[in-house]
Every structure is written in C-alpha cells, then in structure tokens.
C-alpha positions as CSV (number, residue, x, y, z in Angstrom):
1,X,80.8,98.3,105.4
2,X,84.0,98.6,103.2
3,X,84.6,98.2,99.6
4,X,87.6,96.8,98.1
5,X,88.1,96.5,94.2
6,X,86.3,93.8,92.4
7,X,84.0,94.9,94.3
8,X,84.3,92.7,97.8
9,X,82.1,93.7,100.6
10,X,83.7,93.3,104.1
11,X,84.2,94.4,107.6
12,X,87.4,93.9,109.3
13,X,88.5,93.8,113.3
14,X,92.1,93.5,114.4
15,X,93.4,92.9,117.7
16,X,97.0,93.3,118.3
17,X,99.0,92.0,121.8
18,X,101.8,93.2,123.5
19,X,103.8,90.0,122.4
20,X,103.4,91.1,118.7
21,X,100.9,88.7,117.6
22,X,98.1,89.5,116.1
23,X,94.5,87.8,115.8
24,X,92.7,89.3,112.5
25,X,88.9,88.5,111.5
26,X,87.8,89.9,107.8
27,X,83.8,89.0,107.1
28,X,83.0,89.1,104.0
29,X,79.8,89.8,102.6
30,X,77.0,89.4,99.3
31,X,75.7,92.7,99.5
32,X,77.3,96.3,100.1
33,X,75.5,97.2,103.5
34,X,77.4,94.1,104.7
35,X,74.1,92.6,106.2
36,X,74.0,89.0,104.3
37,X,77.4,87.5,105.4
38,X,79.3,85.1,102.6
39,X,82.1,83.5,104.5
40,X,84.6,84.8,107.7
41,X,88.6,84.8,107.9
42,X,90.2,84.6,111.0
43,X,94.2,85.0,111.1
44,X,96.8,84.9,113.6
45,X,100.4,86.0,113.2
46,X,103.2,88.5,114.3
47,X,104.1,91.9,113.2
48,X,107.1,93.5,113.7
49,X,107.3,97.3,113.6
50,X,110.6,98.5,111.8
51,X,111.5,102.2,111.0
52,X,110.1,105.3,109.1
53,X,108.7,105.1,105.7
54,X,111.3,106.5,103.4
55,X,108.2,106.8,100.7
56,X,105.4,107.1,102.4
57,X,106.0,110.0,105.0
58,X,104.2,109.5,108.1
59,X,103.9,105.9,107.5
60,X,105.9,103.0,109.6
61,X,107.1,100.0,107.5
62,X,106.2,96.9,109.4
63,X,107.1,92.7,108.3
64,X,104.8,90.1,109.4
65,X,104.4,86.6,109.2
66,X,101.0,84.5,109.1
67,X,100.9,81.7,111.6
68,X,97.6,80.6,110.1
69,X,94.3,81.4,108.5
70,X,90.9,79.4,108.5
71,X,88.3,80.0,106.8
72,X,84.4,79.9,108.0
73,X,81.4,79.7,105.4
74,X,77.9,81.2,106.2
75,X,76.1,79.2,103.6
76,X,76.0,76.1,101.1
77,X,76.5,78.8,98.7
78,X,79.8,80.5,99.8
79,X,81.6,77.0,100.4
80,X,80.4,75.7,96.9
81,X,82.2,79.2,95.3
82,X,85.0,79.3,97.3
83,X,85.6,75.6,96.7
84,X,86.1,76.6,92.9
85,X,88.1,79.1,92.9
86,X,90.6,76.9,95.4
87,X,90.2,73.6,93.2
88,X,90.1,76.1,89.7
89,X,93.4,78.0,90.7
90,X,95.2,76.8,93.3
91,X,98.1,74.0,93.2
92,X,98.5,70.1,93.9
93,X,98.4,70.7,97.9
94,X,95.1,72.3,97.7
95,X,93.4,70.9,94.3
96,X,91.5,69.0,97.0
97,X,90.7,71.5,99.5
98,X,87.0,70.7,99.7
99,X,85.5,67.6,97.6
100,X,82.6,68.6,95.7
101,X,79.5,67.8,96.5
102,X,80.6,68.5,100.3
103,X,77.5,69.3,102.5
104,X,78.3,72.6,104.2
105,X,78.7,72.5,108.3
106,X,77.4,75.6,109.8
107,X,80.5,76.9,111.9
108,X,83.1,74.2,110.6
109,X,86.2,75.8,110.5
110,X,88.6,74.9,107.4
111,X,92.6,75.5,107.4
112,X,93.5,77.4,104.4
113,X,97.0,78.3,105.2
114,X,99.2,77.0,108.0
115,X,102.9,78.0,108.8
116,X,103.8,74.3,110.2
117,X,102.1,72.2,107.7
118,X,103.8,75.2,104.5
119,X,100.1,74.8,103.4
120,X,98.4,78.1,101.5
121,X,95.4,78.2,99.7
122,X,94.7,81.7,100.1
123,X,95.7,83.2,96.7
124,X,92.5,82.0,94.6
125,X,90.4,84.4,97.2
126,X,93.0,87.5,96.5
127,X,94.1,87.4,100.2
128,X,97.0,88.7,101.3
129,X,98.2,90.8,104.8
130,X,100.3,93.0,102.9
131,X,98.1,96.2,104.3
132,X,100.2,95.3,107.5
133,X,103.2,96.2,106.0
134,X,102.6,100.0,106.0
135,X,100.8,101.7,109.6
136,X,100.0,105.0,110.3
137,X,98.1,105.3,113.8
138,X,96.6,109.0,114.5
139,X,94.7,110.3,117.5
140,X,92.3,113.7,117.7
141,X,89.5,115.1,119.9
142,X,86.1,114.8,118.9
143,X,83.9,117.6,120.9
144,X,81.6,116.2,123.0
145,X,78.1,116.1,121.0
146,X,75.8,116.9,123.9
147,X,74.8,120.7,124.3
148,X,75.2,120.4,128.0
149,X,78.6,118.9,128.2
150,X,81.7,120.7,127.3
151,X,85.3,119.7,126.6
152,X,86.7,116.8,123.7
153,X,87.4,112.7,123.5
154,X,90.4,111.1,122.0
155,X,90.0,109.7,119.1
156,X,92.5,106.8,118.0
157,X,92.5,105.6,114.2
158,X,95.1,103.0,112.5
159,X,95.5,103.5,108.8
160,X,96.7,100.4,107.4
161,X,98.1,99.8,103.9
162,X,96.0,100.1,100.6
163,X,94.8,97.7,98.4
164,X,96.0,97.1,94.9
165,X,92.9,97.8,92.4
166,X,93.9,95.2,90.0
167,X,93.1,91.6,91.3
168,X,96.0,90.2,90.0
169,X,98.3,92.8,91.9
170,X,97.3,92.4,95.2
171,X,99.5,89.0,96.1
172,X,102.3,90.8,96.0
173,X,101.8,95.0,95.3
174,X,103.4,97.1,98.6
175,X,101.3,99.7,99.6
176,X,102.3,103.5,99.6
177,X,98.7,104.1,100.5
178,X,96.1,103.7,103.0
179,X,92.6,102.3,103.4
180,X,89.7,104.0,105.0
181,X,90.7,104.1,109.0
182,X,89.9,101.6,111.5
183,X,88.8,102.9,114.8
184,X,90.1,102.0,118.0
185,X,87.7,100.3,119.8
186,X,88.2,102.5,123.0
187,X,88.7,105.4,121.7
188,X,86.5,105.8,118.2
189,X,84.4,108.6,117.0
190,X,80.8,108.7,118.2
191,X,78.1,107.9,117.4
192,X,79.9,104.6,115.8
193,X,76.7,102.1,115.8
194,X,78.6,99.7,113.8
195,X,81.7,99.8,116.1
196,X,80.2,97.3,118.7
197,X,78.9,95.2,116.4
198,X,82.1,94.4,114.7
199,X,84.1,94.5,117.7
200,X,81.9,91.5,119.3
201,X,81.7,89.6,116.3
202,X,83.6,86.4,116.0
203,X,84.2,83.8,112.7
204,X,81.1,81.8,113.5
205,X,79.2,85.0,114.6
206,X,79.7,87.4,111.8
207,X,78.5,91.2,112.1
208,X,75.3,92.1,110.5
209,X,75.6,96.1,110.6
210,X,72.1,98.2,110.4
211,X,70.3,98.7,107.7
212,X,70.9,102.2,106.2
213,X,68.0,103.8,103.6
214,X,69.5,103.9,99.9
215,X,69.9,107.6,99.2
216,X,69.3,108.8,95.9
217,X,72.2,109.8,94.1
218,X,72.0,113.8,94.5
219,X,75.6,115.8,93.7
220,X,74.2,119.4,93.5
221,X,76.0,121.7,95.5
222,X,79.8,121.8,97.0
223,X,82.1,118.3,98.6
224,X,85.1,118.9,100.5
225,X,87.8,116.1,101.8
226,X,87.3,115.7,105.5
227,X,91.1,115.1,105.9
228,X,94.5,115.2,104.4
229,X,94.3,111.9,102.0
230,X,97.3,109.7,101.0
231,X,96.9,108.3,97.5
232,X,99.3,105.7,96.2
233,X,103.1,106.4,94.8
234,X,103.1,109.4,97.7
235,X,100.3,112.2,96.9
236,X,99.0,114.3,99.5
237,X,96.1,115.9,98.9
238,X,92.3,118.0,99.5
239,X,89.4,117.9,97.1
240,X,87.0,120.4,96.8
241,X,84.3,119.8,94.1
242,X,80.9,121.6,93.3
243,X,78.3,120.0,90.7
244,X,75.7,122.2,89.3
245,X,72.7,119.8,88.6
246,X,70.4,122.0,86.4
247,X,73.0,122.0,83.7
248,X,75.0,119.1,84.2
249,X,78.6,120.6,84.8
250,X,81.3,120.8,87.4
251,X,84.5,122.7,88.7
252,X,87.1,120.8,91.0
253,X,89.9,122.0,93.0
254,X,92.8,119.4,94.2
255,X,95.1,120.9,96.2
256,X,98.7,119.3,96.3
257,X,101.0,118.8,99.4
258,X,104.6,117.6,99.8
259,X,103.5,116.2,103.6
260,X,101.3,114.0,105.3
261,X,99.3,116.9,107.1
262,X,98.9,118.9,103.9
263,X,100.4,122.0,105.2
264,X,103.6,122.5,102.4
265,X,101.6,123.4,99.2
266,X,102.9,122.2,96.0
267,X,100.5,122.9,93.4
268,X,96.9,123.4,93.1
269,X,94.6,122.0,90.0
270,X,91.4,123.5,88.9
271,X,89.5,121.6,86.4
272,X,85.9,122.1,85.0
273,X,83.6,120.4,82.3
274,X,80.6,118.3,82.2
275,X,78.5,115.1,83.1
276,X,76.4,112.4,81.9
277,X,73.7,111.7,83.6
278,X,74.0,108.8,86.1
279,X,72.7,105.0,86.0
280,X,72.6,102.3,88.7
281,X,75.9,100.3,88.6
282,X,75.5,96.6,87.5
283,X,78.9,95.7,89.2
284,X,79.2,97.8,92.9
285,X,75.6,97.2,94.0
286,X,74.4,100.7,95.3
287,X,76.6,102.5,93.0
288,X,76.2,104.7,90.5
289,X,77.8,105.4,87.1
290,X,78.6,108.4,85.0
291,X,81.1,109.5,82.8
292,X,82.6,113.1,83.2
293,X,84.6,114.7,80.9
294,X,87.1,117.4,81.7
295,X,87.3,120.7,79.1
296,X,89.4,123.4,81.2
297,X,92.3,123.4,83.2
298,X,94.1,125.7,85.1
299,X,97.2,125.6,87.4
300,X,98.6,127.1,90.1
301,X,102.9,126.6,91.2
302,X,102.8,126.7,95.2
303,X,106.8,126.2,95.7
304,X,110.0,126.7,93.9
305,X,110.1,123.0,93.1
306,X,107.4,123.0,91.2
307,X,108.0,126.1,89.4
308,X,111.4,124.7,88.3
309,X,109.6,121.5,86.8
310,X,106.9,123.1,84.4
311,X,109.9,125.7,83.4
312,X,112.0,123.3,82.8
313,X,109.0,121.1,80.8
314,X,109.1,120.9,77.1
315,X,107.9,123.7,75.2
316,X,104.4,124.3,74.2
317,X,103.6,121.2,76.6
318,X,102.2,123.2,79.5
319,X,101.1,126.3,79.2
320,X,103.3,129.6,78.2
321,X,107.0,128.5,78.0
322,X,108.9,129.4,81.1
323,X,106.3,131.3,81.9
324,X,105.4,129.9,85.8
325,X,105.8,131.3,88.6
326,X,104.6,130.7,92.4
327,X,101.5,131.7,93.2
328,X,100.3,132.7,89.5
329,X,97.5,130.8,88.3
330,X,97.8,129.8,84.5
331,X,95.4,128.1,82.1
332,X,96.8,124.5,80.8
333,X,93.4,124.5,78.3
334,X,95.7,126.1,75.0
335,X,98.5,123.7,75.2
336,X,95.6,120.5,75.9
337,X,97.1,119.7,79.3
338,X,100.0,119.9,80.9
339,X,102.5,117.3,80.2
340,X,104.7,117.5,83.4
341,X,101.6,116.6,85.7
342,X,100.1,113.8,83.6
343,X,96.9,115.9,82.7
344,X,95.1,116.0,79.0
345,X,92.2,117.6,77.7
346,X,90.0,117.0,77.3
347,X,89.8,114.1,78.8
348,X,86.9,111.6,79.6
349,X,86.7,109.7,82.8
350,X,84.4,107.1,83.8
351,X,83.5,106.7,87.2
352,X,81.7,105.7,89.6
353,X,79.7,107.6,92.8
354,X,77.8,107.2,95.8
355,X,75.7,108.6,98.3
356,X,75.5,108.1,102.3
357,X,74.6,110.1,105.6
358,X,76.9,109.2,108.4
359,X,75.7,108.9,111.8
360,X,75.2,112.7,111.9
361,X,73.2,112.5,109.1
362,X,75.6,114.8,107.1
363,X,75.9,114.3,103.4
364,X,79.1,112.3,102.3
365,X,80.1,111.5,98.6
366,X,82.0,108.7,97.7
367,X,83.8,108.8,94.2
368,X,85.7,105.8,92.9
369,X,88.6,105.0,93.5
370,X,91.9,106.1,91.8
371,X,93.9,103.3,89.3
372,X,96.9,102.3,91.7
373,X,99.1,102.2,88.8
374,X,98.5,106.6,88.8
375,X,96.7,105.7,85.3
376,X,93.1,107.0,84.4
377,X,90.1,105.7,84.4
378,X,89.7,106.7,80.5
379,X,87.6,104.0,79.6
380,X,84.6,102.0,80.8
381,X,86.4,98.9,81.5
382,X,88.9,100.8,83.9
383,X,85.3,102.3,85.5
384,X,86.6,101.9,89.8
385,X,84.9,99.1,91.7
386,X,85.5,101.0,95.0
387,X,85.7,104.0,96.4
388,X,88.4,106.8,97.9
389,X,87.8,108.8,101.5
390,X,84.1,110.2,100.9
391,X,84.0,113.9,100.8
392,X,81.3,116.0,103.6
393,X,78.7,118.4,101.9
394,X,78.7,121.8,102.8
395,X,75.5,123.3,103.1
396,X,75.1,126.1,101.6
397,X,78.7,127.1,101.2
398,X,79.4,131.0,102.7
399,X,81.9,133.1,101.4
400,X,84.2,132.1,105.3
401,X,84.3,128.6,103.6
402,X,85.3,129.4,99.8
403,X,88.4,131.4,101.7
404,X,88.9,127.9,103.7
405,X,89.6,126.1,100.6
406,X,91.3,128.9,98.1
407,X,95.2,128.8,98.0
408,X,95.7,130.2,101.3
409,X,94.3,126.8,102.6
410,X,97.4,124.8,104.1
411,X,95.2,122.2,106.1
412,X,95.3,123.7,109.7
413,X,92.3,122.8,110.5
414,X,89.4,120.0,109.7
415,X,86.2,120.4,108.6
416,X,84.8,120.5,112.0
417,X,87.3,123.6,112.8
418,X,89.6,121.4,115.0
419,X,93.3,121.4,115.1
420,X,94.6,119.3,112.4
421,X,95.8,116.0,113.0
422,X,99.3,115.9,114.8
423,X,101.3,112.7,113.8
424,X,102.3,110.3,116.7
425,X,106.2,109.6,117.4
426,X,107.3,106.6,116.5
427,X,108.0,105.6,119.9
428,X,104.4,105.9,120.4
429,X,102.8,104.2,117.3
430,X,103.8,100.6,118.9
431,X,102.1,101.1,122.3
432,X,99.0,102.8,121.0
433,X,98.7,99.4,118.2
434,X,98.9,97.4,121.3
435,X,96.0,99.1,123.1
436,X,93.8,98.9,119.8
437,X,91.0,96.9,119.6
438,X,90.2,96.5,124.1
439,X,86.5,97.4,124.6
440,X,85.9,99.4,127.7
C-alpha cells in the first residue's frame, strides 16, 4: 500500500505492450493498509522511450500521451467527493461532470479525460502521468529462501518518476526522482503476498491487500537504507541512523554519491541531537509525529570536488577557513552549519515516522518524506504526508556492520551481502518494460 503526499492511499499496476501502449490501473483508497477501496483509475496511452537522462543519471527520459482515463467509484461516498472537487475546480466542459444528487452505479465507468473528445477533468484529483516521463528498470537475484534449495531468482523492478509533495506542483513538476519500485509481476521478490492481488485486480475489482497488525512505533536501536536512493534535483545517497530510546537522542550518518549505484563518494554527514516524544498523526493514519532537533554536525570531503567547494565557501561559514581536505572529518557545530551544503544548527525538523515488518518479518522504518523543493521540514505545517524508501533494522549491530557503513562504504553490496545492483543498458530497458507486468 503506497503513500503519496496529501496523504493518498493507493496501489498501482501497469502493463506495458510491445506496440508502446500502455493500460495503467491506480486504486485508490480511505485507509493506509489499502483495504477499504475509494474509487479506481484505469488509463490507456503510449509511451515513447527517448535517450539518457542528462540529470538524472541512470534514469531514461520517456514522452507519453494519454488516450483516455475513466474513472470507477466504490461507494456513494467517493462519487459524491469526487463530484466536488470536479464541479468546485474544474472548467465549463466539466462543471457538469456528475449532476448532484446522482445515485451511484456500482461498476459504472465515467470518462474523465479523452484524447478525441479534448475532454480532461483529471486536474481537480491531482492526476497526472508525469512519473512516466523518467524510468529506471533494475534486475538482481534474490537467494532462494528455502534451506534445502540453493542458487538465486531474478528480480526485475521499474522505478518510475517521483511525485511532487506540493499538491499544487504535481500537474506539471518533472521528476528527477523515483517512487518506491514496482515489481515485475514475473520476476518480483518473494514472498510478495500483495503482488497477486494487485496484479489480478481490475477497475471494478479493486485489490483489497491483507491486513497487517499496527506495530507500535519502536526506534531504539540502528536503520540502514536497503539501497542506493535517488532523492529529487539528483542526490544519491545511504542512511544510517541509530536512536537511543532511554534518553531520547540520535546520531545519523548520510553518505553522499556522485552515481546512481553509490560507489563515487562525495561527502559524508554526521549529525546528532534529540527527540520529542512521538504522537499518533491526525493527517497520515498509522503515522506518527515527532519533532527532532539537530545540535552537532560534522563533515567529511570524499573527492577533490567537494573539497574545492567548502574551500572556496565564504569564511567562517563552514567550519575552519580553507581548512578541508579529503578524508578529514571536521565539525560544522562552531560555525552553526555549513553554508555550502544548506545545513544549520541547530535546526528543528518536524517529521513524521512509521513502523512495518515486511514479509520476512524484519523491522523497516519509514521516515517522511523530503520537501521536493530541497527545503526543510522546519515547521509543523511543512510536517511530510508520506514517506521515503523505509530503512531495515539491524539487530544487534556487530562491530563487521559499523565497518560496512563507516567511510570505506562505497555501496558494493546490499544489505543482504549481494552484489550491488548493475544498471541495465539502454538497449535493454525497453524490452524488459515490455515483458513487465505478464503473470506466469
């Protein structure tokens, strides 16, 4: 179950063909465990794959064009909403999209944009396809999970573009991001119990995933990013994080690529301070809030780039003038930050968490998601309404796994001890989005 800003609960499945259409279903959902459907899109289209993102390395740009999209509701209550917000905000050609008062028709099926008729009535929901203008697909081998069975499966995942966090952005931001994966529907990690669901689900039979126990919120102890992540305007990076519980503090380490695999180090932050203690979110149901101020910094130049920058920055603005070099940690807490990255201190941020157990029943922390605009979350009304990758606990971290993720880590391998992730060719990407989404 997937949350976008605002928060929106949804599941998504995509099915691309070898002629370049596409046929897209989005459910949508009340609740975040996606089990008490709202209304369903389905779209149909074309994409066209184009060359290699000059931004976003690792990415392919992509143009599409919508052919149509309809729109399904689940309940009196979901046609009566959306029937606002079309008649509220939308112009003359769809002021009367539904008449009020309309009874709703369990599995009617209304046109809310269509290429031949120029008709669109999709911006009062916030829609756009504009995730399809940036694709990354990556394949790996999962290890077989039974004891007697040795060997690997592929693995294929399609990273599509992210989504803006402000509402009003979405229509028409450009992603230099991604979204959580999607998994192929052949070739997905396993145990996936939601995997089937979604992939048999259709507008009028919406996917009602099982229901998961709420965990209590529970951050003692050490998180560490399960991948290389991709934030928006181009920032590779790792998280590792530990939270000691019994006084309310935490240390965090982001460490700071110049590629998509996270093997060319550029810098390396470590930040410590403090926490509130946490209360149920009134706005991302199942979330949790807390505010978390930052006290100390330190940082750490990885290449000569870098080095050049904070030597070059303005004096007494990050930490000893002219002072860096790579390699050499230095604390950033005398000069209150370090102007040249964009950090102050101290420095509140208020954010928002959650706990889950995947489907091996491993810990995974979910911590809001980052203002797409590279801003901070510096005040409760910029609190994130969704959530970035979700970070693995490590139990019990040994001293093997603090080496893993000091400086000498350059993302060679996973959390699971695998080979990192090797990017597909181009040539590749097109032929492996064609085969996504057929069920063996």
């Amino acid at each position: 179950c997937e949350v976008r800003p605002g928060p929106e609960f949804l599941t998504r499945s995509y099915l691309f063909y070898a002629n370049r259409l596409f046929k897209a279903y989005q459910f949508y959902y009340w609740d975040p465990s996606c089990r008490d459907p709202s209304y369903s899109l389905v779209i149909k289209g074309k994409l066209r794959l184009r060359q290699a993102s000059w931004i976003t390395r690792g990415a392919t740009e992509a143009d599409y064009h919508l052919h149509k999209v309809g729109i399904v509701f689940h309940s009196q209550k979901a046609m009566r909403e959306v029937a606002a917000w079309i008649n509220q905000t939308s112009g003359e050609g769809c002021s009367g999209f539904l008449p009020p008062g309309r009874t709703w028709a369990p599995g009617a099926l209304y046109e809310l944009l269509s290429a031949k008729t120029e008709r669109d009535c999709t911006a009062a929901l916030g829609f756009a396809m504009h995730e399809l203008s940036l694709v990354r697909v990556e394949k790996h081998y999962q290890p077989l999970l039974q004891p007697q069975q040795s060997g690997s499966r592929l693995v294929e995942e399609l990273y599509l573009g992210d989504i803006h966090t402000e509402w009003v952005e979405r229509l028409h931001y450009r992603p230099t991001g991604y979204q959580q994966p999607m998994q192929s529907a052949v070739h997905h990690v396993h145990p996936c119990p939601a995997c089937g669901i979604i992939y048999r689900a259709d507008e009028h039979h919406p996917p009602i995933l099982p229901l998961r126990a709420q965990l209590p919120m529970q951050l003692s102890g050490s998180w560490v990013s399960t991948h290389c992540e991709v934030r928006p305007a181009v920032l590779f990076l790792t998280r590792y994080f530990i939270f000691h519980s019994n006084n309310h503090t935490w240390e965090g380490y982001y460490y700071h690529y110049s590629d998509p695999l996270c093997r060319q180090p550029t810098f390396t932050i470590y930040a410590s301070g403090h926490y509130t203690q946490g209360i149920p979110s009134s706005k991302v149901r199942g979330g949790t809030e807390l505010a978390f101020k930052v006290t100390q910094a330190r940082v750490t130049p990885m290449d000569q780039v870098t080095v050049m920058m904070l030597n070059s920055s303005e004096p007494g603005s990050c930490g000893l003038t002219s002072s860096w070099s790579a390699g050499v940690e230095q604390d950033i807490t005398p000069t209150n930050g370090c102007l040249a990255l964009g950090i102050k201190l101290p420095h509140t941020e208020y954010e928002l968490f959650k706990t889950e157990q995947d489907t091996k029943d491993r810990s995974l922390l979910y911590i809001g998601e980052r203002p797409t605009d590279g801003s901070s979350p510096d005040s409760p009304d910029k609190r994130p309404t969704s959530y970035q990758a979700p970070l693995i606990q490590c139990a019990g971290a040994s001293e093997e796994f603090s080496n893993y993720v000091s400086l000498k880590y350059l993302g060679k391998k996973d959390t699971n001890g695998s080979e990192a992730l090797k990017p597909l060719p181009v040539a590749f990407l097109l032929f492996i989005a064609l085969l996504f989404l057929r069920w063996d």
